[in-house]
ROTOR-318516 format. One record per residue (C-alpha): y, x, z. Coordinates in Angstrom, 1 decimal. Layout:
<margus>
<margu <Y; X; Z>>
...
</margus>
This chain:
<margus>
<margu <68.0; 21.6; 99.0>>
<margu <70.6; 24.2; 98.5>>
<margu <73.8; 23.1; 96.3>>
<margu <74.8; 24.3; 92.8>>
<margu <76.9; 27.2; 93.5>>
<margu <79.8; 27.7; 91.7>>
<margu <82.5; 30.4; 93.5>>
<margu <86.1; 30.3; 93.7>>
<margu <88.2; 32.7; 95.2>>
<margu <89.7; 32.2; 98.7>>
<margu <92.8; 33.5; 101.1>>
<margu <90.3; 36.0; 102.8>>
<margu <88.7; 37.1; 99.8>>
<margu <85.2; 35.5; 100.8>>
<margu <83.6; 33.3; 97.6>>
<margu <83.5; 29.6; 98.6>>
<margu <80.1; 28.2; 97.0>>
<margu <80.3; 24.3; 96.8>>
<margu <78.4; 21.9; 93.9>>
<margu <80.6; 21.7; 90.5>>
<margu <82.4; 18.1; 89.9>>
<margu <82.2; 17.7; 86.3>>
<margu <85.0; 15.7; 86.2>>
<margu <87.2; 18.1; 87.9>>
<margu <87.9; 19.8; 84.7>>
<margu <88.5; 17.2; 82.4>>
<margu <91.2; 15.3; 85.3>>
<margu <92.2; 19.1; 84.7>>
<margu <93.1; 19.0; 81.4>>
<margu <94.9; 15.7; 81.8>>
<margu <96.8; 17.2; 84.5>>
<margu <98.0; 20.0; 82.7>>
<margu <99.5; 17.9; 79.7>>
<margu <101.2; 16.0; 82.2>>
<margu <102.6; 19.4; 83.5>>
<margu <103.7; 20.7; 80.2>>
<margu <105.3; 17.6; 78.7>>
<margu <107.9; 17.5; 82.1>>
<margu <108.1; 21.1; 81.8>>
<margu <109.3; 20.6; 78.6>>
<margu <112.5; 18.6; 78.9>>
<margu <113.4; 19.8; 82.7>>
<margu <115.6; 22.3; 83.8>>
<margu <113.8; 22.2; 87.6>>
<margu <111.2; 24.8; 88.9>>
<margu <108.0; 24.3; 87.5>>
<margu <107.0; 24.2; 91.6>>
<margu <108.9; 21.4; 91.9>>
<margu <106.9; 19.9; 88.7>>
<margu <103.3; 20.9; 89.8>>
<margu <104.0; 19.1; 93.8>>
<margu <105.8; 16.1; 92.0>>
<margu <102.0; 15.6; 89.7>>
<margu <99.8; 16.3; 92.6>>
<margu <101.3; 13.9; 94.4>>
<margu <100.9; 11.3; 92.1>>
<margu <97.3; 12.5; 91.2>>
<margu <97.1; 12.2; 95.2>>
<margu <97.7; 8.8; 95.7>>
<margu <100.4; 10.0; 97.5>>
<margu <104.2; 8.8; 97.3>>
<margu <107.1; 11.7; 96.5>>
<margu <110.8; 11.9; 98.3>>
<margu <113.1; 14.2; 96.5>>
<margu <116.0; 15.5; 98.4>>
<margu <119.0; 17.6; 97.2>>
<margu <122.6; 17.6; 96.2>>
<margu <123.6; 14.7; 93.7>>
<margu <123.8; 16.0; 90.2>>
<margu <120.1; 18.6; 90.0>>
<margu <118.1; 16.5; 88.4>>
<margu <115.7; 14.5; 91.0>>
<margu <116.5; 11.1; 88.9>>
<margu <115.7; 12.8; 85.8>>
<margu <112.5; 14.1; 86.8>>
<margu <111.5; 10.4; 88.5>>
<margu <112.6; 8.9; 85.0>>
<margu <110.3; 11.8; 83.0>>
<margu <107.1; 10.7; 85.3>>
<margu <107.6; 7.6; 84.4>>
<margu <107.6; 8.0; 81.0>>
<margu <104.8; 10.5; 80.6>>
<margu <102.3; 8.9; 83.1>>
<margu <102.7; 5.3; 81.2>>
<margu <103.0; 2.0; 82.9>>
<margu <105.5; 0.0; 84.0>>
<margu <108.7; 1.5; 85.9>>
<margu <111.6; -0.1; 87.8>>
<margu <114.2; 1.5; 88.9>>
<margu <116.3; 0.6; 92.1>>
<margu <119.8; 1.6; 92.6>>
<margu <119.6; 1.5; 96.6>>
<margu <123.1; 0.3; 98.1>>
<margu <124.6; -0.7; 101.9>>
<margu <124.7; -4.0; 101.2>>
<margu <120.9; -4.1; 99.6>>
<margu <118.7; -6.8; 101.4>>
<margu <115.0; -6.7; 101.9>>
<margu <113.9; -9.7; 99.4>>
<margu <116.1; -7.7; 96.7>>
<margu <112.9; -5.4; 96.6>>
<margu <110.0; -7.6; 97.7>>
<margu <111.4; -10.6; 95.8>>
<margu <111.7; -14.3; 96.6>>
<margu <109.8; -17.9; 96.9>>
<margu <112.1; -20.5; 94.8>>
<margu <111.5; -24.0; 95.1>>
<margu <110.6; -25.7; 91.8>>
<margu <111.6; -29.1; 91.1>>
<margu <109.1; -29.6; 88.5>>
<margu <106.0; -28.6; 90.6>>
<margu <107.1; -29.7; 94.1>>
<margu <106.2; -25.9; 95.4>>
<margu <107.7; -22.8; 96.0>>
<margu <107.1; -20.1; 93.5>>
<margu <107.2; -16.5; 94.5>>
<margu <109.7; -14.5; 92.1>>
<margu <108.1; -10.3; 92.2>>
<margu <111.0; -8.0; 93.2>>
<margu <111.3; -4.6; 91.6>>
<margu <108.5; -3.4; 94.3>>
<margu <106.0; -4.6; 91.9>>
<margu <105.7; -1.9; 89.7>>
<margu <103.5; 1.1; 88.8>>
<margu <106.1; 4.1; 89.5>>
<margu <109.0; 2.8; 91.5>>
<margu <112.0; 5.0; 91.2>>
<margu <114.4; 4.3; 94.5>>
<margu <117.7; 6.1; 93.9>>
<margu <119.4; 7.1; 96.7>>
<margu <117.4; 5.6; 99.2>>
<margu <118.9; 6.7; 102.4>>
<margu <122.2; 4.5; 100.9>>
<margu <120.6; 1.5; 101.9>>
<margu <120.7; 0.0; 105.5>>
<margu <117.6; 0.2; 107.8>>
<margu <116.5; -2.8; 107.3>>
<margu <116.6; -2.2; 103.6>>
<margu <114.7; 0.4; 104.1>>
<margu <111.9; -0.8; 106.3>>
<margu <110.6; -3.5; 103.7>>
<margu <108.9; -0.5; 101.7>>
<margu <106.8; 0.5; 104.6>>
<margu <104.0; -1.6; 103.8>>
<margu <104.5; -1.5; 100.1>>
<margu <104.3; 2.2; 100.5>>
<margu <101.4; 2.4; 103.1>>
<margu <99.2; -0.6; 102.0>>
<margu <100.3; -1.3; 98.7>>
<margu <100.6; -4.9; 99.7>>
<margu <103.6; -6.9; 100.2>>
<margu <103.9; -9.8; 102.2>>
<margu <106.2; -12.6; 101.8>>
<margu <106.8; -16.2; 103.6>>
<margu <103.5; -15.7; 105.2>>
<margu <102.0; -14.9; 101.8>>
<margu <100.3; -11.3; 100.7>>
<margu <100.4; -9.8; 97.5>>
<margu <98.7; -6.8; 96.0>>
<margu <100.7; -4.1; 94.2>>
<margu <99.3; -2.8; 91.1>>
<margu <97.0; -0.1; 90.6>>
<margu <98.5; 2.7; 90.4>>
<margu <101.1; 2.6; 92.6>>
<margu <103.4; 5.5; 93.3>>
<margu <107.4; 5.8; 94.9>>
<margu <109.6; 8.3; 94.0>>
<margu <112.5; 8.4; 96.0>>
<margu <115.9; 10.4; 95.8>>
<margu <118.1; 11.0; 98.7>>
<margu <121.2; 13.2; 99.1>>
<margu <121.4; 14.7; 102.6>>
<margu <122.5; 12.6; 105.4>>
<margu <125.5; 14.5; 105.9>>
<margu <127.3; 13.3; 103.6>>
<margu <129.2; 10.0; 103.6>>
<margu <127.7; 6.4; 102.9>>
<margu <124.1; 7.7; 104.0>>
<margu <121.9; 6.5; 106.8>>
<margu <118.7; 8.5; 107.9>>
<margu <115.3; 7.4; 107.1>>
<margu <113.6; 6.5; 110.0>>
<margu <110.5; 9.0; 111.4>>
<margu <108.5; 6.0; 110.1>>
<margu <109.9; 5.9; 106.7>>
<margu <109.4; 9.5; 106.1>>
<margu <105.8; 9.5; 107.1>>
<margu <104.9; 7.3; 104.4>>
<margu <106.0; 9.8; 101.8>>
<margu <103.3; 12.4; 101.1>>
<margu <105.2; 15.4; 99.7>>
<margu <109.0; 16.2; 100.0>>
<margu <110.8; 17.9; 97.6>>
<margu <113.8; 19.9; 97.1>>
<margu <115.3; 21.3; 93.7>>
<margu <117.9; 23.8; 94.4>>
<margu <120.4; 24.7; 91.9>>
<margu <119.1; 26.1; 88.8>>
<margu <119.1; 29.4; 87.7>>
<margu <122.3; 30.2; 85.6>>
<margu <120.3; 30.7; 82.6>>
<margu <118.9; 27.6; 82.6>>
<margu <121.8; 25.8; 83.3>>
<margu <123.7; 27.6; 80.1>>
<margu <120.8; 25.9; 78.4>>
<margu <121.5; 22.7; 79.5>>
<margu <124.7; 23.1; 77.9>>
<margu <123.8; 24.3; 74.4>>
<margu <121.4; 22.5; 74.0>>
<margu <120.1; 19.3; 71.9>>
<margu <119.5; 17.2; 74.9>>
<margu <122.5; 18.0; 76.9>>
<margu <123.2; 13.7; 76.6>>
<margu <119.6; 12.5; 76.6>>
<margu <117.2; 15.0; 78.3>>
<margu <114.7; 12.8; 78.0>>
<margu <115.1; 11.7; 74.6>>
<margu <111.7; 11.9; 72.6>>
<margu <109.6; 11.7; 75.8>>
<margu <106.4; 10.1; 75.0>>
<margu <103.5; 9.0; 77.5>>
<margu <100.6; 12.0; 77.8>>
<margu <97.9; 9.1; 79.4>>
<margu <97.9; 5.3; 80.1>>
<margu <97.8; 3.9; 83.5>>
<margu <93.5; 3.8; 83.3>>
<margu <93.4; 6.7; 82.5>>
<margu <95.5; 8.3; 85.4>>
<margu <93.4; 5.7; 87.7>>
<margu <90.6; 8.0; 87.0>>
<margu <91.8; 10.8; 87.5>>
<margu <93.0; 9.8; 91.0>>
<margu <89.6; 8.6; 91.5>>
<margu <88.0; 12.0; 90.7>>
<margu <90.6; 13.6; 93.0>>
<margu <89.0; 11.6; 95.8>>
<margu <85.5; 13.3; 94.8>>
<margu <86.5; 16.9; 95.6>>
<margu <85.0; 18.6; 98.0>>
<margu <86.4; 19.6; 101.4>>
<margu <83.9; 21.2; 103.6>>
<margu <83.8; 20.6; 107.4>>
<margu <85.5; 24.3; 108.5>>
<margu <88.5; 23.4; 106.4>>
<margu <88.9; 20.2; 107.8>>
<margu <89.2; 21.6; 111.4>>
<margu <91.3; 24.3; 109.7>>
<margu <93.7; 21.4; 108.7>>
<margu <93.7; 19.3; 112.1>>
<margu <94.4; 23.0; 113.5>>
<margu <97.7; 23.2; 111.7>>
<margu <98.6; 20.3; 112.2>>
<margu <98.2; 20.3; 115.7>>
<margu <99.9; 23.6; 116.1>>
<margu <102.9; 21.4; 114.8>>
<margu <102.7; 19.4; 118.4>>
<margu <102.9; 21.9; 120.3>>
<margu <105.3; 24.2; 119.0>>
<margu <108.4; 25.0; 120.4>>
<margu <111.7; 23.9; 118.7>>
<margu <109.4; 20.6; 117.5>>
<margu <110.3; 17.4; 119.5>>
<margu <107.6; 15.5; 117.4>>
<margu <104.7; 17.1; 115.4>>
<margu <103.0; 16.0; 112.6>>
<margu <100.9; 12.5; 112.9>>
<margu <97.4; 11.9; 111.8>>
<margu <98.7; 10.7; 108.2>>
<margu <100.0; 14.3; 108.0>>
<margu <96.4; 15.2; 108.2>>
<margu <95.3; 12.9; 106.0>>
<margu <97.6; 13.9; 103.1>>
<margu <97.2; 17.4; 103.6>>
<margu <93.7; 17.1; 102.8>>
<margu <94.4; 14.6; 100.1>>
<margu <96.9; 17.1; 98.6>>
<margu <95.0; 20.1; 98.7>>
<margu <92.1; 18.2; 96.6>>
<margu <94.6; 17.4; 94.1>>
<margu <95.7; 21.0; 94.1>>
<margu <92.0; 22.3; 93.4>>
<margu <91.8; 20.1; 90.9>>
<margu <95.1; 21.7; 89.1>>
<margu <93.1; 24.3; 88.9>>
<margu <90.0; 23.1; 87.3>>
<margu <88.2; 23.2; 90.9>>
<margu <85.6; 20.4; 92.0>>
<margu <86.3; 22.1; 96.0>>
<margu <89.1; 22.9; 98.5>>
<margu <89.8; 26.5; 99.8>>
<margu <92.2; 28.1; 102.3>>
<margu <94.6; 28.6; 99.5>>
<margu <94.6; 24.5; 98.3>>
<margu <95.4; 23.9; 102.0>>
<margu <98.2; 26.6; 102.6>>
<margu <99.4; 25.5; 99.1>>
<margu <99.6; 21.9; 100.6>>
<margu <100.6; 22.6; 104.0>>
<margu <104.8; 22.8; 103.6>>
<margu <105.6; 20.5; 101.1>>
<margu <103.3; 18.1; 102.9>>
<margu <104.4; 18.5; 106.7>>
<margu <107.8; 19.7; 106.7>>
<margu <109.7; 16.6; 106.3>>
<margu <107.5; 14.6; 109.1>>
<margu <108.6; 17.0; 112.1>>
<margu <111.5; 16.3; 114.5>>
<margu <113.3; 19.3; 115.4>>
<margu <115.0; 19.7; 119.3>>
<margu <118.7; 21.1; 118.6>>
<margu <121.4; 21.7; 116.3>>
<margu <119.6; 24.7; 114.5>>
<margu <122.8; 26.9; 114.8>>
<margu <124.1; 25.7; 111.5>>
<margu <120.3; 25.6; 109.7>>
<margu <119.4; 21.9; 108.8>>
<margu <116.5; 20.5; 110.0>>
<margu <114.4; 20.6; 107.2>>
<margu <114.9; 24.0; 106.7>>
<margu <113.7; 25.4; 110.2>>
<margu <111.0; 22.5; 109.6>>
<margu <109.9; 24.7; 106.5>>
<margu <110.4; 27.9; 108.7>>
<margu <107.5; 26.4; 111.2>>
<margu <105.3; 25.6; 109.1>>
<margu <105.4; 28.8; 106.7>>
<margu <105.0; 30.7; 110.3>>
<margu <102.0; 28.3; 111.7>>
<margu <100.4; 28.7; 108.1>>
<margu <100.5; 32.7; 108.6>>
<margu <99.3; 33.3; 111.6>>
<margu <96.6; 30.5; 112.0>>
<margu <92.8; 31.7; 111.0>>
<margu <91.5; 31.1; 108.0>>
<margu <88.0; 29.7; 108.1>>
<margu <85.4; 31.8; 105.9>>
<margu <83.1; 30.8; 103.1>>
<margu <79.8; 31.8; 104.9>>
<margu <81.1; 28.7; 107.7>>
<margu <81.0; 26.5; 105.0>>
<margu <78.0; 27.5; 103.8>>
<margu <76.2; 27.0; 107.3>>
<margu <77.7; 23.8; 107.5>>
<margu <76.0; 22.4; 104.2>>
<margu <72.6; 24.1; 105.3>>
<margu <72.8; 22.2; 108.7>>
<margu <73.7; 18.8; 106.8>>
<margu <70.7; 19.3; 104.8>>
<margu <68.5; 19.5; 106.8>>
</margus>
């Protein structure tokens, strides 16, 4: 049987034609508010809003890097708010140990056993400031809260709740008291961020206006945690035909293999491009993927996970990071619509 078609427009100008996902619009709309109330009270790019949502919506976990003093707390605080839930938030420091995150097993007197005391892990949004302050091993007790959403402690597992997303903040490594997420570390996050200093016009605003104290005063929750549960479920139900799945693993592999790159991208890059670019399509009211979800996905999503050879000549390494990618995404083919369509008609037969 042929599918539904619905079209959408693509990087080469070619209509996609995929079966609608009635849900697509509605996780829309639920989007959107999301959007708007943090666009609202923020003084950040509304780029940097948009990645920050999809992410979440993703099942994804964001890293915010800048400067102190932009605003990547404030926007971790604000999706916390808005999304519903419950939040913790962890101050990261040098002397930070592992069970001050995963928690602890106290004896009790009374029962004879050892109870198991939930650290701040155990959370729906986790907001780690300054997270390349802590010390390695710090550090390395989020891996498998971040990757499994699971926590293991004395031999014991235990599940994280449902939802469960990290926003982290880090400052660059340059400066003093900071140590460098591991290449491990920084797979685990999905997206990475950066702010920028704001425009001077919005930063008079900050000034004169009502919030200038409490930004976030007034903030209420858009959607409850069940509700933002489904819509990371329907995000899982768009569609991403075959050609723009080799289109992805194409990138990405370009990233191996590209000079100035010590280390490309791993297959979790992959995976969380394609994860990323669903969430993007669905921003836009989409029940299917094209080119332009990908590309859209591509920077924010592999940037931070490649090891760059050299100094740079005074260019950090996220920012020739970015440089690759933007160059790989421009001069890789673009699959077309009528592959995608072939594709379907072979699987239905």
């Amino acid at each position: 049987m042929e599918d539904v078609a619905r079209e959408g427009s693509a990087t080469n100008g070619t209509p996609w034609t995929v079966t609608p996902d009635e849900g697509a619009a509605e996780a829309s709309e639920t989007i959107h508010a999301v959007v708007e109330a943090l666009a609202g009270v923020l003084s950040c790019s509304r780029e940097v809003i948009e990645t920050a949502v999809a992410t979440f919506v993703a099942g994804g976990h964001l890293l915010l890097e800048d400067v102190p003093g932009v605003g990547k707390t404030t926007l971790a605080r604000a999706m916390s708010m808005v999304m519903g839930g419950e939040a913790r938030r962890i101050q990261f420091t040098p002397d930070m140990l592992p069970s001050d995150l995963t928690g602890v097993s106290v004896y009790s007197q009374r029962t004879g056993e050892f109870d198991f005391h939930p650290g701040p892990l155990f959370a729906n949004i986790v907001i780690a400031d300054e997270v390349n302050r802590a010390n390695p091993k710090a550090q390395s007790a989020m891996l498998e809260a971040m990757g499994e959403g699971q926590i293991s402690v004395d031999g014991a597992t235990y599940q994280l709740p449902d939802p469960y997303f990290v926003v982290a903040t880090q400052n660059p490594i340059e400066l003093e008291g900071t140590y460098p997420l591991p290449e491990a570390q920084l797979d685990r996050f999905m997206t990475c961020a950066s702010f920028g200093y704001p425009q001077a016009r919005a930063e008079a605003a900050m000034l004169t206006g009502e919030r200038m104290f409490r930004p976030l005063e007034g903030l209420q929750p858009v959607c409850g945690v069940e509700r933002m549960r489904s819509v990371r479920e329907a995000c899982r139900r768009i569609t991403l035909v075959g050609p723009l799945a080799d289109y992805i693993v194409s990138l990405v592999a370009q990233t191996r293999e590209t000079d100035g790159v010590r280390f490309g991208a791993s297959p979790r890059g992959s995976l969380n491009v394609a994860a990323f670019a669903r969430a993007h399509a669905m921003m836009d009211g989409r029940g299917f993927v094209t080119p332009d979800d990908v590309q859209a996905a591509a920077v924010p999503v592999l940037s931070h996970r490649l090891v760059m050879d050299g100094a740079g000549g005074g260019v950090s390494s996220m920012e020739r990071a970015r440089s690759v990618i933007a160059d790989l995404v421009a001069r890789t083919p673009v699959p077309r619509a009528d592959e995608a369509a072939g594709a379907r008609r072979r699987r239905a037969k």
